[in-house]
ZAGU-533743 format. One record per residue (C-alpha): residue number from 1; residue in one letter; chain; x, y, z. Coordinates in nm, 4 decimals. Example, Ala and Ser with C-alpha at 12.3 -4.5 7.8 and 13.67 -1.06 7.14 Angstrom:
2
R num residuo cadena     east    north       up
R   1       A      A   1.2300  -0.4500   0.7800
R   2       S      A   1.3670  -0.1060   0.7140
end
This chain:
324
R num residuo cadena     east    north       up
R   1       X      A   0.4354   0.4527   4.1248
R   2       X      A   0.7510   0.6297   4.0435
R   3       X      A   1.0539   0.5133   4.2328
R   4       X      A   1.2661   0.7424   4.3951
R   5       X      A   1.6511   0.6703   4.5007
R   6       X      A   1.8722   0.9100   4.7230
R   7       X      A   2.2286   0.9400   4.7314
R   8       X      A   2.4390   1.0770   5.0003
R   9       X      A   2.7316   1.3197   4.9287
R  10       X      A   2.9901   1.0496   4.9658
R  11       X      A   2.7869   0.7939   4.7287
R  12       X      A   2.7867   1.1454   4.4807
R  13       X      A   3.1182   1.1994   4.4622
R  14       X      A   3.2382   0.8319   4.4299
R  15       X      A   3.0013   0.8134   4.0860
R  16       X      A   3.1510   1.1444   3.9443
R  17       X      A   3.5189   1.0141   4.0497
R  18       X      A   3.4337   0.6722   3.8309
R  19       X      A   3.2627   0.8995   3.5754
R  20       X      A   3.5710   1.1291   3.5285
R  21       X      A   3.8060   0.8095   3.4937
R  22       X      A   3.5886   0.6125   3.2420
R  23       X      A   3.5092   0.9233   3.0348
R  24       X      A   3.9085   0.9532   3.0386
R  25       X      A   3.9511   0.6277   2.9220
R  26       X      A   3.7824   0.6453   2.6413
R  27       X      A   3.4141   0.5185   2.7238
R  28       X      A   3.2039   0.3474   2.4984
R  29       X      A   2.9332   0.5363   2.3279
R  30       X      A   2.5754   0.5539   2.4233
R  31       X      A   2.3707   0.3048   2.2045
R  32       X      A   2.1414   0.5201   1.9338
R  33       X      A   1.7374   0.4966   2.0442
R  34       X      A   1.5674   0.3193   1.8275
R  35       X      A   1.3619   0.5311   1.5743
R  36       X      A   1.0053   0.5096   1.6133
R  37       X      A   0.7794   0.4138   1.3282
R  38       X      A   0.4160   0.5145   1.3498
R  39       X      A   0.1598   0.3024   1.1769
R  40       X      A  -0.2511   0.4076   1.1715
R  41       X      A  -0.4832   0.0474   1.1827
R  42       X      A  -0.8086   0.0044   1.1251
R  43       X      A  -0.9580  -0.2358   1.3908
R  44       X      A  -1.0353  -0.5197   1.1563
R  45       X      A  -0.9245  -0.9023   1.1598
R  46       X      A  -0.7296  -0.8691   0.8293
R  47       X      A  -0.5161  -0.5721   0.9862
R  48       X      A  -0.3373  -0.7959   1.2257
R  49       X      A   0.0171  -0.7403   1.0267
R  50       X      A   0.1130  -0.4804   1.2921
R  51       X      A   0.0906  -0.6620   1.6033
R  52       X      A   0.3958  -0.8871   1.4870
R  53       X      A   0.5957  -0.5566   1.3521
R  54       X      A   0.8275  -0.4961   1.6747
R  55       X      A   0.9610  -0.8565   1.7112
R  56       X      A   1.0208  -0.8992   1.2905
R  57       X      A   1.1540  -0.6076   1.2326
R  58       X      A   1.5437  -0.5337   1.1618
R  59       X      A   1.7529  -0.3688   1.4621
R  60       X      A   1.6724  -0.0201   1.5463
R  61       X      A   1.3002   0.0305   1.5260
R  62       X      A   1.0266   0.0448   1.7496
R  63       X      A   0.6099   0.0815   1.6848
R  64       X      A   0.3599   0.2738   1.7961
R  65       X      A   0.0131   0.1740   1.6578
R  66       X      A  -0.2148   0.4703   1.5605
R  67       X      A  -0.5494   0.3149   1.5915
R  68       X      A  -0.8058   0.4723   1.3602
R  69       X      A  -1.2306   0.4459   1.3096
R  70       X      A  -1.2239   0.4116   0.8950
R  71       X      A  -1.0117   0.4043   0.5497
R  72       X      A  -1.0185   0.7562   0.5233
R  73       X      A  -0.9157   0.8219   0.9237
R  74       X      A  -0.5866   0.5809   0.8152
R  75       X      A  -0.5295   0.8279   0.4743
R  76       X      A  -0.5509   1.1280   0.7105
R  77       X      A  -0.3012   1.0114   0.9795
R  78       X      A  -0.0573   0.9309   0.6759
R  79       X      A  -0.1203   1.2400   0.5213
R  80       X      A  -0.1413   1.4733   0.7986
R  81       X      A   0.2042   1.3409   0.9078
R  82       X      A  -0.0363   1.1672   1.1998
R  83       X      A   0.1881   0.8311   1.1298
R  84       X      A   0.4317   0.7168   0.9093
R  85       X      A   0.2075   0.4635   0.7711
R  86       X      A  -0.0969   0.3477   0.7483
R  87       X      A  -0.3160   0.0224   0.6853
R  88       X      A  -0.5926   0.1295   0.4952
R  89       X      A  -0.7789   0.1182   0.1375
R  90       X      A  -0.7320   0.1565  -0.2077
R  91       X      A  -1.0050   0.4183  -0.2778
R  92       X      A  -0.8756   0.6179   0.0564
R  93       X      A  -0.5263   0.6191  -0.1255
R  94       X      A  -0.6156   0.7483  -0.4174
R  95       X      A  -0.8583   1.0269  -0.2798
R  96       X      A  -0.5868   1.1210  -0.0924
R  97       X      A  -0.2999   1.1392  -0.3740
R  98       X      A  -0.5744   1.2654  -0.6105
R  99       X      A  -0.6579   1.5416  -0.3661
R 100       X      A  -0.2965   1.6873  -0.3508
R 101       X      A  -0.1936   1.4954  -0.0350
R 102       X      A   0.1340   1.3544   0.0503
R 103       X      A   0.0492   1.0311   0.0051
R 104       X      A   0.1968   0.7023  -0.1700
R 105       X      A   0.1830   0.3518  -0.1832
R 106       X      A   0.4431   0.1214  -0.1165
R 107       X      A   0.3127  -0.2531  -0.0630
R 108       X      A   0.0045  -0.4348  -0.1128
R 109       X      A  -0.1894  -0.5255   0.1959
R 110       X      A  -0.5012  -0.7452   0.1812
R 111       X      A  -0.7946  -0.8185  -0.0632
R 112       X      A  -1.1349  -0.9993  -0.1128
R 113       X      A  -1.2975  -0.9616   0.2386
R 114       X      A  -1.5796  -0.7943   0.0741
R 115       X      A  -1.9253  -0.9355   0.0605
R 116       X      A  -2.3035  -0.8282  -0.0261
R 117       X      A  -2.5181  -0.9332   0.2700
R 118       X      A  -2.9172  -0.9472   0.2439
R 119       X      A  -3.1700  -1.0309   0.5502
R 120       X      A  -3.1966  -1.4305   0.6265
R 121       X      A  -3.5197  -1.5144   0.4882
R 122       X      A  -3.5753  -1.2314   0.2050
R 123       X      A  -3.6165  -1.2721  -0.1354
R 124       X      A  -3.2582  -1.0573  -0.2350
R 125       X      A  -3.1062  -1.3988  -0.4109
R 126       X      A  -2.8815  -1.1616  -0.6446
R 127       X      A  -2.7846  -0.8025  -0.6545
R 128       X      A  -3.0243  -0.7686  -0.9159
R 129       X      A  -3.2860  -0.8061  -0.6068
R 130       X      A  -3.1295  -0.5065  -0.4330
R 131       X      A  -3.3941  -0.2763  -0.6447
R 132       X      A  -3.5532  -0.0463  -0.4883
R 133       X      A  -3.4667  -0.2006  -0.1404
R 134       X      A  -3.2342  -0.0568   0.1731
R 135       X      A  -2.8669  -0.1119   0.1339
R 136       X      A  -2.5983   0.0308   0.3719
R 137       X      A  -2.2867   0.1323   0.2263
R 138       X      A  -2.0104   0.3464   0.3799
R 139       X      A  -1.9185   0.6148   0.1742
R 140       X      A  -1.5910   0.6852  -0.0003
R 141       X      A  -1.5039   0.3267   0.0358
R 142       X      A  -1.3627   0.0269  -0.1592
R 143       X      A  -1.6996  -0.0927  -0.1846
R 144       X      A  -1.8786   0.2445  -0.2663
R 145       X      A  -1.7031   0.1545  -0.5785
R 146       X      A  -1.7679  -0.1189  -0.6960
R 147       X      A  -2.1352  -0.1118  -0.6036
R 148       X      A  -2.1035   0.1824  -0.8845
R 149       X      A  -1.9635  -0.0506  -1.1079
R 150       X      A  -2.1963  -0.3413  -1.0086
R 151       X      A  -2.4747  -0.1654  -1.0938
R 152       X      A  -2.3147  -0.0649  -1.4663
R 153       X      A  -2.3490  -0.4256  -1.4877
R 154       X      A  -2.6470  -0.4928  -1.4030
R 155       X      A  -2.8259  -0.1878  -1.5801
R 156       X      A  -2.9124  -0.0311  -1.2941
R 157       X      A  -2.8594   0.3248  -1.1759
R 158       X      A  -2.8112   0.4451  -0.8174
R 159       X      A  -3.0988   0.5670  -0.7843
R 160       X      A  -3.2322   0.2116  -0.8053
R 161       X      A  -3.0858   0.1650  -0.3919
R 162       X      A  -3.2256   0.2870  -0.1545
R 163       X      A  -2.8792   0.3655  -0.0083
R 164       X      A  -2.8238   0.4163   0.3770
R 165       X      A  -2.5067   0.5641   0.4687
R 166       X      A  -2.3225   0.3247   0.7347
R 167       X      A  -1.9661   0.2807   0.8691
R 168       X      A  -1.8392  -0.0552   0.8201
R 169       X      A  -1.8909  -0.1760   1.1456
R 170       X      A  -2.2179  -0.0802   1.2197
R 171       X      A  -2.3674  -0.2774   0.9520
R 172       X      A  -2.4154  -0.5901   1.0788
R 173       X      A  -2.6187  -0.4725   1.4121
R 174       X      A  -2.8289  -0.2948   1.1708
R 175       X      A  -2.8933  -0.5500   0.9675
R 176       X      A  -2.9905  -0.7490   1.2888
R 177       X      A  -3.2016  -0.4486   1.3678
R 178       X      A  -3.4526  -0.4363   1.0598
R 179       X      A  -3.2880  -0.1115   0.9739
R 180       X      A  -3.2090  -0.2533   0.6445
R 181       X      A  -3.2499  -0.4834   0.3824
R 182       X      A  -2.9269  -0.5513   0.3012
R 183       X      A  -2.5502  -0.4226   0.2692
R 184       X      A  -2.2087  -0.3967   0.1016
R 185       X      A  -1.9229  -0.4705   0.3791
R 186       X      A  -1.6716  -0.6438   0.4733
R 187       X      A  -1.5002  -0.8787   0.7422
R 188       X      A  -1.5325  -1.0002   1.0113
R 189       X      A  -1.9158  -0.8109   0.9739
R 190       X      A  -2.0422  -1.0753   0.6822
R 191       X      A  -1.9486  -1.3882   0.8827
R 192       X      A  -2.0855  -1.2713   1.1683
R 193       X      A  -2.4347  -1.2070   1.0096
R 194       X      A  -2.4016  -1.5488   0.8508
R 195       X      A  -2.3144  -1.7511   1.1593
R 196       X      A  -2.5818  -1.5685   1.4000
R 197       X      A  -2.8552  -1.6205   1.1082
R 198       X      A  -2.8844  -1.2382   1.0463
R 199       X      A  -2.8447  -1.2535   0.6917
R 200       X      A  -2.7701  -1.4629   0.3789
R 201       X      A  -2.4892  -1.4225   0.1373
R 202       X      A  -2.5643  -1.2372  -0.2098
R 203       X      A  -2.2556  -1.2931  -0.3778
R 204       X      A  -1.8849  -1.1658  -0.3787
R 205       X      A  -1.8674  -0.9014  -0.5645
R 206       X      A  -1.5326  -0.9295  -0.7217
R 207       X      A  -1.6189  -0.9733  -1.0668
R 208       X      A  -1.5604  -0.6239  -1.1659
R 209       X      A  -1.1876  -0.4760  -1.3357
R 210       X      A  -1.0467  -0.4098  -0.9403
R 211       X      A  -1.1203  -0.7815  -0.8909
R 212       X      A  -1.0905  -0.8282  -0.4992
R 213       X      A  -0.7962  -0.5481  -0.4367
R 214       X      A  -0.9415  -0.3625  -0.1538
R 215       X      A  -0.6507  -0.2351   0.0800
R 216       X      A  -0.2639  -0.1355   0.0436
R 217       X      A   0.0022  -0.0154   0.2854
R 218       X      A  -0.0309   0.3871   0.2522
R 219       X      A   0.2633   0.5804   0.3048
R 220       X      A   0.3181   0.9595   0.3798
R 221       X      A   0.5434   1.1153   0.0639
R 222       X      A   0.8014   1.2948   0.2606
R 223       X      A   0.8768   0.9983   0.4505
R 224       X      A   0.9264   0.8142   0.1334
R 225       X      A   1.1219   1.0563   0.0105
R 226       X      A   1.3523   1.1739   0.3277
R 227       X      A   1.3718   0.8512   0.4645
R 228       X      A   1.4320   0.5840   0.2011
R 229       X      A   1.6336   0.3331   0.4184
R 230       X      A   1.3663   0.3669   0.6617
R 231       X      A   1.0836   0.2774   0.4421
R 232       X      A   1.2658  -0.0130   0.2867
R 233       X      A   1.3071  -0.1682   0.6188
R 234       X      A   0.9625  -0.1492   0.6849
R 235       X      A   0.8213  -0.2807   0.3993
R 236       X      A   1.0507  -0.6120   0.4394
R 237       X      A   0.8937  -0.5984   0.8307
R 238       X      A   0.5638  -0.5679   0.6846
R 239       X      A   0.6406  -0.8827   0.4326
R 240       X      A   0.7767  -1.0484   0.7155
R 241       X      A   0.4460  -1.0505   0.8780
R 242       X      A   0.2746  -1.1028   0.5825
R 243       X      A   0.4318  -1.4527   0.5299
R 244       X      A   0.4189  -1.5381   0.8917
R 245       X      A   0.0340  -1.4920   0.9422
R 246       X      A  -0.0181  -1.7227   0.5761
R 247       X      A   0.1607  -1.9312   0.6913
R 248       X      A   0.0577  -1.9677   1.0890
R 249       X      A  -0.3836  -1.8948   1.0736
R 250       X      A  -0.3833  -1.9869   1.4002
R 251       X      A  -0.1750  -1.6790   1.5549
R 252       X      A  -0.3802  -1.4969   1.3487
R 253       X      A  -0.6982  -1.6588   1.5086
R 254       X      A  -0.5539  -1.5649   1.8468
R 255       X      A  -0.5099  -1.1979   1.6992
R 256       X      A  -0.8295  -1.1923   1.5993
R 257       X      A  -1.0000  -1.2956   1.9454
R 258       X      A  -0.7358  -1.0860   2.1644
R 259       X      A  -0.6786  -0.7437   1.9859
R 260       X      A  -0.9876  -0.7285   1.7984
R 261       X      A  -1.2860  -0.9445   1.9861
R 262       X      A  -1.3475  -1.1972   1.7668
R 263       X      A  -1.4752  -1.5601   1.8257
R 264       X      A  -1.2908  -1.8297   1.6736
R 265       X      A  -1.6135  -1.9570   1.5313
R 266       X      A  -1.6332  -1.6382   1.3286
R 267       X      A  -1.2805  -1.6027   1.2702
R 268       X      A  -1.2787  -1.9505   1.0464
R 269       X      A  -1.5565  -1.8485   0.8725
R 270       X      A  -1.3966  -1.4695   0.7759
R 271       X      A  -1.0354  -1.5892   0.6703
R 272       X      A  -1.1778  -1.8089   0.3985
R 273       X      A  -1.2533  -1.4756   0.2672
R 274       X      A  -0.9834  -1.2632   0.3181
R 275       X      A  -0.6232  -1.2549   0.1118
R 276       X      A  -0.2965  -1.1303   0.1841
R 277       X      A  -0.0108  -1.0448   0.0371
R 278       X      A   0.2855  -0.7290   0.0465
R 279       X      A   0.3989  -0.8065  -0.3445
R 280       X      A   0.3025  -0.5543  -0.6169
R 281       X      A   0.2310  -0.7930  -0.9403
R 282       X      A   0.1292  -0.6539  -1.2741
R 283       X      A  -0.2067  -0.7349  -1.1414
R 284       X      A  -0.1956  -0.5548  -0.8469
R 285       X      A  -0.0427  -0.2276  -1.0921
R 286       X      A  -0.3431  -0.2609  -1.3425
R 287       X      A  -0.5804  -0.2680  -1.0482
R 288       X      A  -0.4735   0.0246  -0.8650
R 289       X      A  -0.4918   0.2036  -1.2266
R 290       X      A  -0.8605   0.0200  -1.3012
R 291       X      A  -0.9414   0.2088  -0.9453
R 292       X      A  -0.8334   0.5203  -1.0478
R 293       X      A  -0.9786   0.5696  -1.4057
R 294       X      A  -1.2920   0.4555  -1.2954
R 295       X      A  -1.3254   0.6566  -0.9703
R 296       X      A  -1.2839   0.9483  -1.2596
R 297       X      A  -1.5513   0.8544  -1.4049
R 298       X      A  -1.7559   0.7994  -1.1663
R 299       X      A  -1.6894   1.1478  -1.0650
R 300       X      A  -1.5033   1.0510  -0.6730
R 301       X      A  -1.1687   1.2133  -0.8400
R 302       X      A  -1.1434   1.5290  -1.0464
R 303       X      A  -0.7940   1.4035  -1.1712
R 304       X      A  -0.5740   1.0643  -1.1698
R 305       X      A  -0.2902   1.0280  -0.8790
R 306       X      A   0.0858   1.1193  -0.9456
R 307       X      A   0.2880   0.9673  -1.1559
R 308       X      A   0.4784   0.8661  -0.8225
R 309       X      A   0.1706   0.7513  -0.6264
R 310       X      A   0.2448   0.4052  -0.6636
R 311       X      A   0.6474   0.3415  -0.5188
R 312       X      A   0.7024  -0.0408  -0.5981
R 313       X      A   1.0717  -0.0044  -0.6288
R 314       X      A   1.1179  -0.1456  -0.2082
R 315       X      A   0.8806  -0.4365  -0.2908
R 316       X      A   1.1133  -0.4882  -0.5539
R 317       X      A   1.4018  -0.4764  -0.3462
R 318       X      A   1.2830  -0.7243  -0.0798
R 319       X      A   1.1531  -0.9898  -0.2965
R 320       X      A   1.5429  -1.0220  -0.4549
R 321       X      A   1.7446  -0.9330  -0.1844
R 322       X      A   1.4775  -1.1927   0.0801
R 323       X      A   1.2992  -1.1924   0.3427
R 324       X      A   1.5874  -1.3457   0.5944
end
């Protein structure tokens, strides 16, 4: 209900009288609005960073979470100017940049999370098993990826799947269902087929040259580029929060159950599989290019991102100058 005050003519001209006299005086400025910073999230437990933005950032900025169905939903907001920001994976990022879009990279986000799940009971032991049986996979994803490369490995072609096209989240109900026989996700989905006896793990499938990278703080270019000070800022309130939930699981339990519905239960089971961090190693560098040259090959790309894509030079600046 909006409130609504009335002031009578005396009341009126008292306030313009005191008005006149301060503005003569010399009255102090207006403080500047803080500048709003749009981030896009993906509803998943290892996203939580944002929730902790507004009260760790420096003076002067505010948040307004862009919430956002997939990886490449987060890419789009980012590129189409949709948000500032965006929490979202590797492979998105690089389709993006790859594709012409304004799109860069500034910190490193999570990894691991990722795990192959097969039906409790079945005979799927290794992802050698996965022949010729039903495996949901979302498309265009981390994991779209490195089931390619898993595969490689294992002498196998795609056409040895049975592939059903799924979004992340809808994997574990179908598991559950019978649709399938097994899948590539992520958390919280694996734990949660695992601790309601839906399915069995396969293995982790980080054995490949990405290792477990699977998600990175996307930025949009002209942002990056227009707004320097800006992005710096963020990415030392986006460390902030990094080191806070390492070092305090049990916010991010709460997190977990409040913002995104998930039981503690689960919650202890997921985070044993799920890294974070905002630093951009030489590890991190030859993973994001590993990533690249092989979504080439594997025909996702039709050309390698910018020289640019990758802007580690306010990572940089907040690991020497500190977090404080």
């Amino acid at each position: 209900m909006t409130s609504r005050t009335t002031l009578d003519r005396r009341t009126l001209l008292k306030g313009l009288t005191a008005g006149t006299a301060l503005a003569m005086a010399g009255a102090p400025a207006t403080a500047q609005a803080p500048k709003t910073i749009k981030v896009a999230i993906l509803k998943v437990v290892g996203n939580a960073h944002p929730l902790h933005y507004e009260r760790l950032a420096p003076p002067g900025y505010k948040f307004e979470l862009v919430w956002v169905p997939s990886p490449a939903a987060a890419k789009d907001a980012v590129a189409t100017g949709s948000a500032d920001f965006a929490l979202g994976g590797v492979v998105a990022a690089i389709l993006g940049n790859a594709n012409g879009e304004p799109v860069m990279v500034v910190s490193n986000l999570t990894g691991a999370s990722m795990a192959v799940i097969a039906k409790a009971g079945s005979p799927i032991k290794k992802f050698a098993d996965l022949k010729g049986r039903k495996v949901g996979l979302q498309p265009g994803s981390t994991q779209d990826l490195v089931v390619a490369e898993r595969l490689k490995q294992e002498g196998m072609k795609p056409a040895d799947l049975q592939i059903v096209r799924l979004g992340l989240g809808e994997m574990h109900a179908a598991l559950s269902r019978g649709d399938l026989d097994a899948y590539v996700g992520t958390e919280p989905g694996s734990s949660m087929s695992l601790i309601e006896g839906a399915g069995q793990l396969v293995e982790h499938p980080y054995g490949t040259e990405i290792g477990d990278l699977v998600t990175c703080m996307m930025a949009n270019a002209d942002v990056v580029k227009k707004d320097p000070k800006m992005v710096r800022d963020f990415v030392l309130t986006h460390a902030r929060a990094t080191e806070y939930l390492k070092a305090n699981l049990d916010a991010w339990e709460q997190d977990g159950s409040k913002t995104f519905g998930l039981k503690p239960e689960i919650f202890k089971v997921a985070i044993k599989n799920i890294t974070t961090d905002w630093k951009m190693d030489e590890t991190f560098i030859k993973r994001v290019g590993a990533f690249s040259r092989l979504m080439l090959e594997n025909k996702m790309i039709r050309r390698l991102p910018t020289d640019d894509f990758v802007q580690k030079q306010f990572v940089e600046d907040v690991a020497k100058s500190g977090l404080s």
